[in-house]
PyMOL Python script that loads the backbone (N, CA, C, O; Angstrom):
from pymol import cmd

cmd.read_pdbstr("""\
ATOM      1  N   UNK A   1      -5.224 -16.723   5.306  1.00  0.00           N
ATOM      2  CA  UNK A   1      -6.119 -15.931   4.500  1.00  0.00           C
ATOM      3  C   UNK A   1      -7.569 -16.142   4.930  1.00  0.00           C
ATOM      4  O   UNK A   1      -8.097 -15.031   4.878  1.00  0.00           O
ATOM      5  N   UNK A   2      -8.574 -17.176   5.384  1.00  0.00           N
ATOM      6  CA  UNK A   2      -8.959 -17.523   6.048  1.00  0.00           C
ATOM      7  C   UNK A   2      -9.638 -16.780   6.816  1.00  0.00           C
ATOM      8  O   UNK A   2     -10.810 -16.508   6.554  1.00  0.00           O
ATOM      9  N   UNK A   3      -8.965 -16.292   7.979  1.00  0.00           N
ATOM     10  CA  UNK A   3      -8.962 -15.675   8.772  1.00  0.00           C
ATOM     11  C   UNK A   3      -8.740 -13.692   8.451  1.00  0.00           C
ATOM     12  O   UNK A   3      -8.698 -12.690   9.164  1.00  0.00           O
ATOM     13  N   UNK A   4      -8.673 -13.924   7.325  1.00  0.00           N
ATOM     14  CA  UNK A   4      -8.940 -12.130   6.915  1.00  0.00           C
ATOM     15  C   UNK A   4      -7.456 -12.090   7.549  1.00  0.00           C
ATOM     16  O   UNK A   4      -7.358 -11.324   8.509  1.00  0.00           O
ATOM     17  N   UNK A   5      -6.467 -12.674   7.237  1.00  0.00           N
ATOM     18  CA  UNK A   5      -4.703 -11.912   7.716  1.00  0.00           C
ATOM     19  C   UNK A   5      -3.893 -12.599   6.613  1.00  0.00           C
ATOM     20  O   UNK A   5      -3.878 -13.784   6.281  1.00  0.00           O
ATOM     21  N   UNK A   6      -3.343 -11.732   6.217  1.00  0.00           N
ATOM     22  CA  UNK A   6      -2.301 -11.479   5.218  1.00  0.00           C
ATOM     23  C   UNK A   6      -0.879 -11.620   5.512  1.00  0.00           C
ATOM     24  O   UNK A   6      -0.198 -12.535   5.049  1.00  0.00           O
ATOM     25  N   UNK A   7      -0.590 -11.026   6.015  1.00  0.00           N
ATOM     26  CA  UNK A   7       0.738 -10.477   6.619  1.00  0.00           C
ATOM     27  C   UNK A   7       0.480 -10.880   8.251  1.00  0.00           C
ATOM     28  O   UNK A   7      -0.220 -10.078   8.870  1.00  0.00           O
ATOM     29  N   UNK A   8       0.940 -11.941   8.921  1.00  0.00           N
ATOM     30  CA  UNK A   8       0.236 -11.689  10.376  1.00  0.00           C
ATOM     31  C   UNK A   8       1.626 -10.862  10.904  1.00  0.00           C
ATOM     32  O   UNK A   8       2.779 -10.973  10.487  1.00  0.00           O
ATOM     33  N   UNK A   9       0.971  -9.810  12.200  1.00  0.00           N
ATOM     34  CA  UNK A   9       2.099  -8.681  12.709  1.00  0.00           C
ATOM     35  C   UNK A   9       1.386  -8.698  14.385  1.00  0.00           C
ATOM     36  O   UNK A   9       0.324  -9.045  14.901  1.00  0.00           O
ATOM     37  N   UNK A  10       2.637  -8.123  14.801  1.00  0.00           N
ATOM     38  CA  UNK A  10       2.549  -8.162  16.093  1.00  0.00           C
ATOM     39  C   UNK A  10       1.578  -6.893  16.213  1.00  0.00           C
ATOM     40  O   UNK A  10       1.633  -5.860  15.546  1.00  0.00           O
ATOM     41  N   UNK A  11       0.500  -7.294  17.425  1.00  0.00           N
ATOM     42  CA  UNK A  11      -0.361  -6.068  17.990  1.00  0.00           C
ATOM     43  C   UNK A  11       0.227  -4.765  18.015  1.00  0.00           C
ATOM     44  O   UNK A  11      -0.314  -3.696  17.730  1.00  0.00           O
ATOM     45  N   UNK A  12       1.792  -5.052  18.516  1.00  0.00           N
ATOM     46  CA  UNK A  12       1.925  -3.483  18.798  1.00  0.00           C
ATOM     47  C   UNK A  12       3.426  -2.843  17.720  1.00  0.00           C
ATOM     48  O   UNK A  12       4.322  -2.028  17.935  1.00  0.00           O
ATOM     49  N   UNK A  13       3.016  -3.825  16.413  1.00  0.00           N
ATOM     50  CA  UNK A  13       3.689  -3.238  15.136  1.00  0.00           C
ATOM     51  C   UNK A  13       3.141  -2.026  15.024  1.00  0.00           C
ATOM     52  O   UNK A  13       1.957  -1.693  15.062  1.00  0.00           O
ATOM     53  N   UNK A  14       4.517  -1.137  14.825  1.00  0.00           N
ATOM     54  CA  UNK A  14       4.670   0.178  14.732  1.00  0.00           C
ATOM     55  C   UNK A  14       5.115   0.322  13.127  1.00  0.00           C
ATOM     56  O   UNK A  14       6.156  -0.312  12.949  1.00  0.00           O
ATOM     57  N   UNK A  15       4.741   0.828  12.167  1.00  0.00           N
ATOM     58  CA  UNK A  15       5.585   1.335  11.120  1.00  0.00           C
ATOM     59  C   UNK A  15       6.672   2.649  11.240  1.00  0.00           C
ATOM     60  O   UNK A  15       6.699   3.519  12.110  1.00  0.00           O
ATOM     61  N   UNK A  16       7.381   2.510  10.285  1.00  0.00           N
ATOM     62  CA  UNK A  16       8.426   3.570  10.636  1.00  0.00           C
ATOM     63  C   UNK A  16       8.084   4.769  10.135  1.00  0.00           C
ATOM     64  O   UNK A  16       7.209   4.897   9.278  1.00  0.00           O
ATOM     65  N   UNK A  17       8.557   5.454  10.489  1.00  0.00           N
ATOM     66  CA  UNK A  17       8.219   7.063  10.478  1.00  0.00           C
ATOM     67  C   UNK A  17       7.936   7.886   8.860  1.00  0.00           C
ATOM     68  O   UNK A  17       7.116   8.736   8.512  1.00  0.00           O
ATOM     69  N   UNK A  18       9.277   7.011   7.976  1.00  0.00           N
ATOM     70  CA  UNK A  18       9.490   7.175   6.418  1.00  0.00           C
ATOM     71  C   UNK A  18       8.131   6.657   5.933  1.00  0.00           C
ATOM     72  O   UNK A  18       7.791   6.792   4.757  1.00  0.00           O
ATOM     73  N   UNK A  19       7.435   6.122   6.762  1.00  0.00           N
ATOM     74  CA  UNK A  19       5.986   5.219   5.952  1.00  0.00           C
ATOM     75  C   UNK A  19       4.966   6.225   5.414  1.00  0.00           C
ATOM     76  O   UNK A  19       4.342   6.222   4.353  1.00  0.00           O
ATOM     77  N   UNK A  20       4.971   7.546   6.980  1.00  0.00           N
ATOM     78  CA  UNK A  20       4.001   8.295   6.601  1.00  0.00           C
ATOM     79  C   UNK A  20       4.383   9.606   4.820  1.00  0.00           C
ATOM     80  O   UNK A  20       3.721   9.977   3.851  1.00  0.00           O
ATOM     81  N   UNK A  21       5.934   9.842   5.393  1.00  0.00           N
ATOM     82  CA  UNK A  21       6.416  10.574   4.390  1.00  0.00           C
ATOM     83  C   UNK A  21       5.794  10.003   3.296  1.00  0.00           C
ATOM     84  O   UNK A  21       5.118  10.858   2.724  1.00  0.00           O
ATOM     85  N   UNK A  22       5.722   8.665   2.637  1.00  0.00           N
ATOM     86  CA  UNK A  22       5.515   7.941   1.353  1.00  0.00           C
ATOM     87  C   UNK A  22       4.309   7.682   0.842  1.00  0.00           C
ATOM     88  O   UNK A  22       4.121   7.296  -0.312  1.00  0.00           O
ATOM     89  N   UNK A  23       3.320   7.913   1.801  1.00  0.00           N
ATOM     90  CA  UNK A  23       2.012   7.567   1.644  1.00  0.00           C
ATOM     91  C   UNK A  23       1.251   8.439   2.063  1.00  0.00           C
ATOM     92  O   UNK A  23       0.072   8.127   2.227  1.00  0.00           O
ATOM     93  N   UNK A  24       1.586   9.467   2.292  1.00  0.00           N
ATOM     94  CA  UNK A  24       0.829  11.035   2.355  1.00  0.00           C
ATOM     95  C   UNK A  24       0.399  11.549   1.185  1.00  0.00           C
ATOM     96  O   UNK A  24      -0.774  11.875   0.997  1.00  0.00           O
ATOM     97  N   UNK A  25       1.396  11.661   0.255  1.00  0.00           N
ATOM     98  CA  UNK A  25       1.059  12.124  -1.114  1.00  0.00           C
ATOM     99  C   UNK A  25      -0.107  11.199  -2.036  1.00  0.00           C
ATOM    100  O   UNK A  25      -0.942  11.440  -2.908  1.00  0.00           O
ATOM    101  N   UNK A  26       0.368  10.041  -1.302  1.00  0.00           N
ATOM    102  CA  UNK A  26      -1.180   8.736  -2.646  1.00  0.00           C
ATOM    103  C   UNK A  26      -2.495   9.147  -1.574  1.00  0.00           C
ATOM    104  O   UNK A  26      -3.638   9.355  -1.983  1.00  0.00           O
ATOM    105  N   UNK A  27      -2.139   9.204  -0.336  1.00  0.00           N
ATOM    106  CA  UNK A  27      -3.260   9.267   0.726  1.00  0.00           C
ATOM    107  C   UNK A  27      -4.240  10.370   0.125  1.00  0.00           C
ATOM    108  O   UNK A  27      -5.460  10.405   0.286  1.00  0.00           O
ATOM    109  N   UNK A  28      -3.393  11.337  -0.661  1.00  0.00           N
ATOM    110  CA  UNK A  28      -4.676  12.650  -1.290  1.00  0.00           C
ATOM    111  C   UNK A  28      -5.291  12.506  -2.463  1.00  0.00           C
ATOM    112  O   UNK A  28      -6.203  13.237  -2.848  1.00  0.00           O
ATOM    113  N   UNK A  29      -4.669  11.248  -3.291  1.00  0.00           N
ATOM    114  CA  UNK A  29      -4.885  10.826  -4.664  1.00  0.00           C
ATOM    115  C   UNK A  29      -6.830  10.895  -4.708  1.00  0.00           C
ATOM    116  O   UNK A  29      -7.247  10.672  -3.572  1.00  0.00           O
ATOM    117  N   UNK A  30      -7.652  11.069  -5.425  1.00  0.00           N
ATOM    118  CA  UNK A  30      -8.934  10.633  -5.395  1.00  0.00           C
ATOM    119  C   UNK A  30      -8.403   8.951  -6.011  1.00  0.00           C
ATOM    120  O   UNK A  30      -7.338   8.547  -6.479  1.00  0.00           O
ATOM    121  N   UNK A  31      -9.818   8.243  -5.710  1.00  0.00           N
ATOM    122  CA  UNK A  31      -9.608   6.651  -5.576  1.00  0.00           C
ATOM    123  C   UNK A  31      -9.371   6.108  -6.859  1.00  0.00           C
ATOM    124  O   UNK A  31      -8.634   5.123  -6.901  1.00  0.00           O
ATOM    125  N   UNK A  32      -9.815   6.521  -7.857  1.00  0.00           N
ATOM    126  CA  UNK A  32      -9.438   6.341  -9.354  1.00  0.00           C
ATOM    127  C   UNK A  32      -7.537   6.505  -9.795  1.00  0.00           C
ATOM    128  O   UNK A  32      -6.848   5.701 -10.422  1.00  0.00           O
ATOM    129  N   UNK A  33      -7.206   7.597  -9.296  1.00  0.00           N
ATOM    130  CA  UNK A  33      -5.912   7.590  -9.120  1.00  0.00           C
ATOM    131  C   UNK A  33      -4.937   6.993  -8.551  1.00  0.00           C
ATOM    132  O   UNK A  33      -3.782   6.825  -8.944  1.00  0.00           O
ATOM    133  N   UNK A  34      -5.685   6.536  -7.174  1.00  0.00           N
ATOM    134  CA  UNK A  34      -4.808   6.216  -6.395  1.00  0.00           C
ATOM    135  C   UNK A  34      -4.901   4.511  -7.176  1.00  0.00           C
ATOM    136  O   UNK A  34      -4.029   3.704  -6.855  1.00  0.00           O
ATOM    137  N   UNK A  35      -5.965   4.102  -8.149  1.00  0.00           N
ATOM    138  CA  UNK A  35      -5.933   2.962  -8.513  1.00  0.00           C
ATOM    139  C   UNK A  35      -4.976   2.822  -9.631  1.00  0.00           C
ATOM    140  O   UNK A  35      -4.107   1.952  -9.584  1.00  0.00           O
ATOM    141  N   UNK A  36      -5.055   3.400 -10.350  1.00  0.00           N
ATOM    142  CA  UNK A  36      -4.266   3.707 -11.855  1.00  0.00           C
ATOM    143  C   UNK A  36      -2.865   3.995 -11.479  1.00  0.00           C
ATOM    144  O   UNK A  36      -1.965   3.569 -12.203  1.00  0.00           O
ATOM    145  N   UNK A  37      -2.532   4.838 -10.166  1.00  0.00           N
ATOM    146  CA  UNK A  37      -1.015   4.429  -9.806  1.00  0.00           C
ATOM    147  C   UNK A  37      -0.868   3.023  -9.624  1.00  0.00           C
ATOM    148  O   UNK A  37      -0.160   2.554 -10.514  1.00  0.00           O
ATOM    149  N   UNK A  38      -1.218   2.289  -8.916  1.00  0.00           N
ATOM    150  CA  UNK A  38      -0.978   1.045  -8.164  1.00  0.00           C
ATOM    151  C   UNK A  38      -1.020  -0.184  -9.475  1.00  0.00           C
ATOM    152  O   UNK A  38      -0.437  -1.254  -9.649  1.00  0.00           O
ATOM    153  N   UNK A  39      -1.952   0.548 -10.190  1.00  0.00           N
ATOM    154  CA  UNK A  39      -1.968  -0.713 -11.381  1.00  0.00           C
ATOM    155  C   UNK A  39      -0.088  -0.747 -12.348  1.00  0.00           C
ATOM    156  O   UNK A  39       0.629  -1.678 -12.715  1.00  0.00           O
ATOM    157  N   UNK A  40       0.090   1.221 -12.444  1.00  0.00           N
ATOM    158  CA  UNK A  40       1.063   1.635 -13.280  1.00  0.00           C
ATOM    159  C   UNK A  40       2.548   0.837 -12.436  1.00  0.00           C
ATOM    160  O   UNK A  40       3.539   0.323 -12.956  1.00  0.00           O
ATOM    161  N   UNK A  41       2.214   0.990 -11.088  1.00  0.00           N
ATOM    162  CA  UNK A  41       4.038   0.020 -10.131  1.00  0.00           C
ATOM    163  C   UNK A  41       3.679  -0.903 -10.804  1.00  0.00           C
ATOM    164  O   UNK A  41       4.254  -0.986 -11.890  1.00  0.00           O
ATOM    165  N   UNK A  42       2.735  -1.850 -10.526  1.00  0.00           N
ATOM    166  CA  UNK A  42       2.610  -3.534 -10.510  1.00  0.00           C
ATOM    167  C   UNK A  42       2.758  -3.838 -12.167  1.00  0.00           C
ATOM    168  O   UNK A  42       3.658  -4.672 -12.276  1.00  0.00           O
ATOM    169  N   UNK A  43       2.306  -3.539 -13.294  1.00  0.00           N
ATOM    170  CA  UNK A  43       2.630  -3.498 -14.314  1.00  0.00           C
ATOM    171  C   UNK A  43       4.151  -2.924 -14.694  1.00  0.00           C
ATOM    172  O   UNK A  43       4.622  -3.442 -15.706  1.00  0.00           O
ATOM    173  N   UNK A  44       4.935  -1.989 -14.070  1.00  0.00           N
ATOM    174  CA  UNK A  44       6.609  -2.129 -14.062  1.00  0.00           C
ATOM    175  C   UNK A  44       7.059  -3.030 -13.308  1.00  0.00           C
ATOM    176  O   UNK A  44       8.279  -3.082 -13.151  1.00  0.00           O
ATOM    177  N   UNK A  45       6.311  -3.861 -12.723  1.00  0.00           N
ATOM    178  CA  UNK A  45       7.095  -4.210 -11.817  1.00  0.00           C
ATOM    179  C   UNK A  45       7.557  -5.856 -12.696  1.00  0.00           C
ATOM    180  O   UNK A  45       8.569  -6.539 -12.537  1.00  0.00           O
ATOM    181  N   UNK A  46       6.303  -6.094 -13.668  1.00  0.00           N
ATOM    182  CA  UNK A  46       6.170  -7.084 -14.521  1.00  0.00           C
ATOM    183  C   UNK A  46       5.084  -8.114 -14.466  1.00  0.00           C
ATOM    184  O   UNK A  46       5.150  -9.231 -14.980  1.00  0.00           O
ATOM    185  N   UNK A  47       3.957  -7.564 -13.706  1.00  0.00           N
ATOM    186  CA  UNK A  47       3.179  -8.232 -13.261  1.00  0.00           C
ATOM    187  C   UNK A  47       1.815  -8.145 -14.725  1.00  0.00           C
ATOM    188  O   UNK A  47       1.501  -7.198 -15.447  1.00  0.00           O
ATOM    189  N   UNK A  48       1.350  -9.439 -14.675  1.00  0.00           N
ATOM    190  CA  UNK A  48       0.370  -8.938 -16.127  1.00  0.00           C
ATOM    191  C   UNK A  48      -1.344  -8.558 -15.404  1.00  0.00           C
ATOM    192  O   UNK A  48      -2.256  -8.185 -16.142  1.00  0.00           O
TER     193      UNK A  48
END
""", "prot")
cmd.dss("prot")
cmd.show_as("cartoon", "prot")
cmd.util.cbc("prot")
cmd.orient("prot")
């Protein structure tokens, strides 16, 4: 964390193709939305 890396991934990590399908639709959200979704998963998810 440190070092600003989270997740460390290989340079030439590719995501899979289904990634873009899933994140196209939040990608248009304005930023308020796209926050209030993310709060609405993590709160089902059981997070306080």
């Amino acid at each position: 964390m440190e070092q600003g890396t989270v997740i460390p991934l290989p340079s030439d990590y590719q995501l899979p193709a289904e990634t873009d399908e899933f994140t196209h639709p939040i990608k248009q959200l304005d930023f308020e939305k796209r926050i209030n979704l993310m709060r609405s998963i993590v709160r089902d998810m059981g997070a306080q």
